[in-house]
N, C-alpha and C positions, 0 to 999 in steps of 0.2 A: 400253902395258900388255903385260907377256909372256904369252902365250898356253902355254909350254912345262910347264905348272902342270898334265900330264896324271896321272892314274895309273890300272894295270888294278885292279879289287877285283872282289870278289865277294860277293854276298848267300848266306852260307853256307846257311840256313834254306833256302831250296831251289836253289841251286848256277849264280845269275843273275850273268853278266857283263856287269861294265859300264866304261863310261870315266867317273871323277870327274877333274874340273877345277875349281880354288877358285879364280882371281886373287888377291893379295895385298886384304885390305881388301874384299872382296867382304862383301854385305849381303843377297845372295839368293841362290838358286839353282833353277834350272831345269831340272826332270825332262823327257827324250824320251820320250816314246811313240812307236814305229814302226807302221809300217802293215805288212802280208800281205805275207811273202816277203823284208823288210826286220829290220834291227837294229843295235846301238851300231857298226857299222862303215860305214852308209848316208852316199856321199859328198856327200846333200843337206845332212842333219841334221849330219853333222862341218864342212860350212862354215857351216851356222849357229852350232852351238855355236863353232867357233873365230872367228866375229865378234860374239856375245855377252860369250865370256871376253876377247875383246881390249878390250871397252866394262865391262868390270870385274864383270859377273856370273859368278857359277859356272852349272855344266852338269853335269849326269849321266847321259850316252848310257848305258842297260841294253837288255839283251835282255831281254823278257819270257817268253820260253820258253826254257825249253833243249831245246838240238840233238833230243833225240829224245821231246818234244811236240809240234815240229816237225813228224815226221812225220805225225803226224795234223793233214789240213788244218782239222780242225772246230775245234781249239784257236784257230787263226788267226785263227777269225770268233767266237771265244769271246768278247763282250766282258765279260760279268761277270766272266769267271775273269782278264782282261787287265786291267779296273781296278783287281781284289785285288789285280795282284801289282807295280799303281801306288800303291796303299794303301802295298805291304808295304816297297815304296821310300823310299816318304817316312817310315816308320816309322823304317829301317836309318839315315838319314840323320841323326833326330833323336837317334838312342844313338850316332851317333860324338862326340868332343867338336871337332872340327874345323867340323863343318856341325851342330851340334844348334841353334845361334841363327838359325841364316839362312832367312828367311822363302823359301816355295817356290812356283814357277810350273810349270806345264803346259804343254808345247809339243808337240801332238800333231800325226800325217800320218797320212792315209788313214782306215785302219778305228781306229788310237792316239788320233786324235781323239775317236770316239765312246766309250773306255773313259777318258779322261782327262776327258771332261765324267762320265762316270758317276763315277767317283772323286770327285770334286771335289763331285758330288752329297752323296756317303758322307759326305764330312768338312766339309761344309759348319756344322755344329753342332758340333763337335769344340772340343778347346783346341788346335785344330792347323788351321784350313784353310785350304785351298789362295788363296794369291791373286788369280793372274790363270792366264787358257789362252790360248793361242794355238792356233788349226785351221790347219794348211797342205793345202789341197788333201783335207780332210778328210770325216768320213761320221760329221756330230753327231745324224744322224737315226736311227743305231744308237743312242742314246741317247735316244730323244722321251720315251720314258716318264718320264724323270726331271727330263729338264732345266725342269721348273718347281723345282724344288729346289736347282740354280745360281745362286749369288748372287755368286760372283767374275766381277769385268770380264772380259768375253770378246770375243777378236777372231776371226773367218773370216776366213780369205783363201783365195781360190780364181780358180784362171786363169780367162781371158776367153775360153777357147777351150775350157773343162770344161764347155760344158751341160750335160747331166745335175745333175752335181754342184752347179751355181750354184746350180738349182730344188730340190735337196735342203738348202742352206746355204740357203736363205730362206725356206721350212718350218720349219728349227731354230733360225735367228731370230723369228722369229715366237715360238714356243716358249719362248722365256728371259725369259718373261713377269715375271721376278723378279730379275733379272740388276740389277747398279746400274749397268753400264755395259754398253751388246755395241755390236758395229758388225759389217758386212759387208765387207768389202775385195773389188775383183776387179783383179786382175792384168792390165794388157791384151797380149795376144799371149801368154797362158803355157797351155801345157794343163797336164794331171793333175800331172804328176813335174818341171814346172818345168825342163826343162831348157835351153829357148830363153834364149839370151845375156842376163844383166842381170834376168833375171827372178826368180832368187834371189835378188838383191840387195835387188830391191824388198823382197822377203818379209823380209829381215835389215829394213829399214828402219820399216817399219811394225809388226814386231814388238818392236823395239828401244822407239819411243816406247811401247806399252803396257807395258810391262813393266819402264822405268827407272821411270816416272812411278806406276805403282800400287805399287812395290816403295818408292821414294823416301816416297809416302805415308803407309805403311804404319811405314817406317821413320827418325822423323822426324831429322834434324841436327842436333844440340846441341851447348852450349860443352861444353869439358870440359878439365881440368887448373886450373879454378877453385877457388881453395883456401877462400874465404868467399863465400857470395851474396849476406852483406847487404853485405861491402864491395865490391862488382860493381854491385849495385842505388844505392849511393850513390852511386858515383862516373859511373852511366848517370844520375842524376838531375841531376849536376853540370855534365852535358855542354851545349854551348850554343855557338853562333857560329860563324864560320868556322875554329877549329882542330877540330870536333868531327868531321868526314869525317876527318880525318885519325887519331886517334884510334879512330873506331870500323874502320877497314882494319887499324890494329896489333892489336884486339882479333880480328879475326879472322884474322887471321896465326894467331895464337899459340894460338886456343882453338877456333875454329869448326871443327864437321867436317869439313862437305860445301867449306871452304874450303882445308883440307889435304888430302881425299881427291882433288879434282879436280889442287890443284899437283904432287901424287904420281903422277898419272893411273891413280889405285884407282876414279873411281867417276865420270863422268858427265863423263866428259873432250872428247866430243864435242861438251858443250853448252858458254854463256857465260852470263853473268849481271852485267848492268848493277853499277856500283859502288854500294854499298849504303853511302844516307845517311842511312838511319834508324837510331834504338836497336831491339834485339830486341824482337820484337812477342808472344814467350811467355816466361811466364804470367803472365795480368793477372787481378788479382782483380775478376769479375763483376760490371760495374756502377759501379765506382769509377775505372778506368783507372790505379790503381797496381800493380805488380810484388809478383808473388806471393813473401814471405818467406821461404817455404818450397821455393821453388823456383829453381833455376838461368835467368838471363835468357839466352834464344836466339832467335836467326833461325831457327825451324818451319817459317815462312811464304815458299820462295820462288816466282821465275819464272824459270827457265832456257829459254833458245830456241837451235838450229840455224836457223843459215841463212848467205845468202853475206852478209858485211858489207856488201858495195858497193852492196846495195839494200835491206837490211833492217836496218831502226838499233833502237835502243830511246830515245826521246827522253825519255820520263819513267819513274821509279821511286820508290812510296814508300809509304806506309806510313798509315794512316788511324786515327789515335789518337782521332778522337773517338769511334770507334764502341764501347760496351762492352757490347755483349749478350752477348759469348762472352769466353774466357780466352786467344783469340788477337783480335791488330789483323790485319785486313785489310789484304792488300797489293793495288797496283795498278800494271801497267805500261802505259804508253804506246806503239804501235811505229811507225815512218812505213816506208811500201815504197814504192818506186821502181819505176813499170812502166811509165816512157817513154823509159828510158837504152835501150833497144834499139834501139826503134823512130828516135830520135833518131838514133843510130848506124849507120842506112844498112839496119839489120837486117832480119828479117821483123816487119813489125807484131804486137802481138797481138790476137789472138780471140776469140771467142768456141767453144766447141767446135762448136754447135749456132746456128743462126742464124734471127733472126723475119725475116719479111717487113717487108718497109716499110710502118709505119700511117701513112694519110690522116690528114686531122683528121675527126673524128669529130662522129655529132650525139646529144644525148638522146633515150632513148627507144628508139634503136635496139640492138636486141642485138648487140655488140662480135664481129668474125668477124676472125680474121686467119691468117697460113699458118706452121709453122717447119719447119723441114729440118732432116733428123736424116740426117747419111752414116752409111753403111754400117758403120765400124768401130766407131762408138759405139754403134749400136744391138744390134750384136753382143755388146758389152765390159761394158758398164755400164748403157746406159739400162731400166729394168723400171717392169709395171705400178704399181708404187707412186712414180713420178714422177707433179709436177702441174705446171699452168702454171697458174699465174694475172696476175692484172693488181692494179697500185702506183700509190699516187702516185708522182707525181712525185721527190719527194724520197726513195722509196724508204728508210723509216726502220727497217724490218726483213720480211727477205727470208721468214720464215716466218710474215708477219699479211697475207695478201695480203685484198683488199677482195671479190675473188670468184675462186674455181677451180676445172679440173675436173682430174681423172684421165685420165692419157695414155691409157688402156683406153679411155676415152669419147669419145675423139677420132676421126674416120672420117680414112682415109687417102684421100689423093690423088690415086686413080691416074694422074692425066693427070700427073701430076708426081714421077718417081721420080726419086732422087740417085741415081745410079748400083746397081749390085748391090748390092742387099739395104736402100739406104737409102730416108728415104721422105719425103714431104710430111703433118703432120699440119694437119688441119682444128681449129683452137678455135674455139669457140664460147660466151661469155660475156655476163653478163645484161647489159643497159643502164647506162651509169654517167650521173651527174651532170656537170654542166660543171664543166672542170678538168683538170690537164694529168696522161697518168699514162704507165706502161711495161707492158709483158707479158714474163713472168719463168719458164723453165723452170726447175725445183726437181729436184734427184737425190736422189732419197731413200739412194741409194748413197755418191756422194759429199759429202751432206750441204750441198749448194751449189746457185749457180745455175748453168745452164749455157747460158746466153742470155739476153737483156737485149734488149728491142725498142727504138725511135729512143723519146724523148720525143712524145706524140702531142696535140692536144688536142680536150676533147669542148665542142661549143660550143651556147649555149642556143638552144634552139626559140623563137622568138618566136609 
């Protein structure tokens, strides 16, 4: 994707410069909000924007002040009058005829973040709002009073080495009590301005998956250059047997969007997507599972994934036609990952980040006590009170139904037992189980996961 798609303009209505960039075939675009002291020439924000337009979205670096509001610092921490003049943006945007269709994101830094969550407030009811925000390193707690009124997916991301700031983005998570998606991200080894090697990139990467996939949403893939639907819907109804794969790849050659936008590398060209062996799963009339007459048949429905092929396959893809409570068929992928080709390979084994102590076998009755080690970098990075540990069966069939937990806050540390500086030994302490074999399970509320996994143990009856 060429990136050289820049131009200077200007918001003549009050005389704000900015940088637009369209990508050919772009389907959103995404306003910068700069933080204090910063603007559209910040060399953080220009390498993100120029690895967003190379991934096929637009970007539009503006200065929110000009040069001599500037000089008054108070304008800088003005954030109402900064989210106006991110209103006034997305406004300029929608009366060009170049970007009037392209649905729009927020990717704010520093104090831009807390005026792009208040905007995004503004137009939340609008025929206009904002899709998704991104925080870099942001200050959404300049914004607490509204962000219950944020309903676009929101992502923070903030270094591992920004204290302050972390406990300010987990106050304003908390807060997006209405949000239909937020997450926390931390960066590990990055402070405020992200400058430590690779640490921008992180931020290109996690901000990339938000903001293809709520934009993609938002903006569904459809056939097109279809000249009849019902002779489309006939000839999908006629399809059958082994020449049908073959058949439905020439129909999306020729007609599928997101099929021509990726061979063009206009739109999501970093990702793959298994070869698709089903007919289009939109629009089905409600209930009956036949194709809407009125409507053009499409693939609405996909799963596009990044990853390295060598250990991340997709073994099934398809498509669930009996279900008809909605006017799309459900899709489903299968993935198989490979996590022993390293270790197999002479490698470093993998790990866990976080490690339990060895469980004995256990007896009923007794209250369950075991020990986990948390180094130093993690508890620095990532780990927070709202992690839990709990204990599983055995067969571990879903990592957030644990049988009993507590709160790492509740946990007494170790002191005989410190991982070196700054790490620690925590103490659990969990009720009595049943006889039966199970594991103990630390949960990241950050990263959403586990991040330890004790041996199999078992608890054995009291006679």
């Amino acid at each position: 994707m060429a990136t050289d798609c820049v131009e200077e303009v200007q918001i003549e209505q009050k005389g704000l410069l900015g940088l637009l960039g369209v990508p050919p075939g772009a389907r959103a675009v995404v306003v910068f909000a700069h933080g204090s002291g910063s603007g559209r020439l910040s060399p953080r924000n220009a390498h993100v924007a120029a690895e967003l337009r190379r991934a096929g979205l637009g970007t539009f670096l503006l200065d929110l002040l000009t040069p001599q509001e500037e000089l008054d610092r108070h304008n800088v921490f003005d954030i109402p009058l900064l989210a106006e003049r991110l209103k006034l943006a997305s406004e300029w945007l929608r009366s060009r005829p170049q970007t009037a269709t392209l649905v729009q994101g927020y990717f704010g830094a520093s104090t831009g973040a807390g005026a792009a969550l208040m905007a995004t407030a503004a137009l939340t009811d609008t025929s206009a709002p904002i899709r998704a925000v991104v925080s870099r390193g942001g200050r959404p707690d300049l914004a607490m009073n509204v962000l219950d009124r944020v309903r676009a997916p929101t992502l923070l991301l903030v270094g591992g080495l920004d204290g302050p700031v972390i406990g300010m983005n987990e106050r304003a998570l908390d807060a997006l009590v209405n949000c239909t998606q937020k997450e926390l991200q931390i960066v590990p080894g990055a402070t405020h301005l992200f400058e430590e090697p690779g640490t921008l990139d992180e931020v290109v990467r996690h901000a990339k998956v938000l903001l293809f996939f709520m934009f993609m949403f938002i903006t569904e893939f459809r056939m097109e250059g279809i000249a009849s639907s019902a002779q489309l819907i006939l000839q999908l109804n006629a399809l059958e047997g082994v020449g049908m794969q073959a058949e439905l790849l020439q129909l999306r050659q020729s007609h599928d969007q997101l099929t021509k936008a990726q061979a063009n590398r206009e739109s999501f060209n970093e990702y793959t997507e298994a070869e698709i062996g089903f007919k289009p799963t939109y629009r089905i009339l409600v209930g009956s599972g036949a194709y809407d007459p009125l409507r053009t048949p499409s693939w609405c429905d996909r799963i596009l994934c990044s990853g390295d092929n060598e250990v991340f396959r997709i073994v099934n893809y398809s498509s669930c036609r009996c279900i008809t409570l909605s006017d799309h068929f459900p899709v489903s992928a299968q993935f198989e990952l490979d996590i022993g080709t390293e270790a197999q390979q002479g490698a470093q084994p993998l790990s866990w980040p976080l490690r339990v102590d060895h469980i004995p076998t256990w007896e009923e009755f007794i209250p369950l006590v075991c020990r986990i080690m948390i180094p130093s970098d993690c508890w620095t990075n990532w780990c927070t009170y709202r992690d839990w540990i709990g204990v599983y069966p055995d067969s571990l069939n879903s990592i957030t139904r644990p049988l009993d937990w507590v709160y790492t806050l509740s946990c007494p540390i170790d002191d005989e037992r410190r991982t070196g500086a700054g790490g620690r030994t925590l103490i659990v302490e969990l009720q009595p189980l049943p006889n039966g074999h199970y594991r103990v399970g630390y949960f990241s509320a950050r990263r959403k996961c586990l991040q330890a996994l004790s041996n199999s143990f078992f608890v054995r009856r009291v006679e």
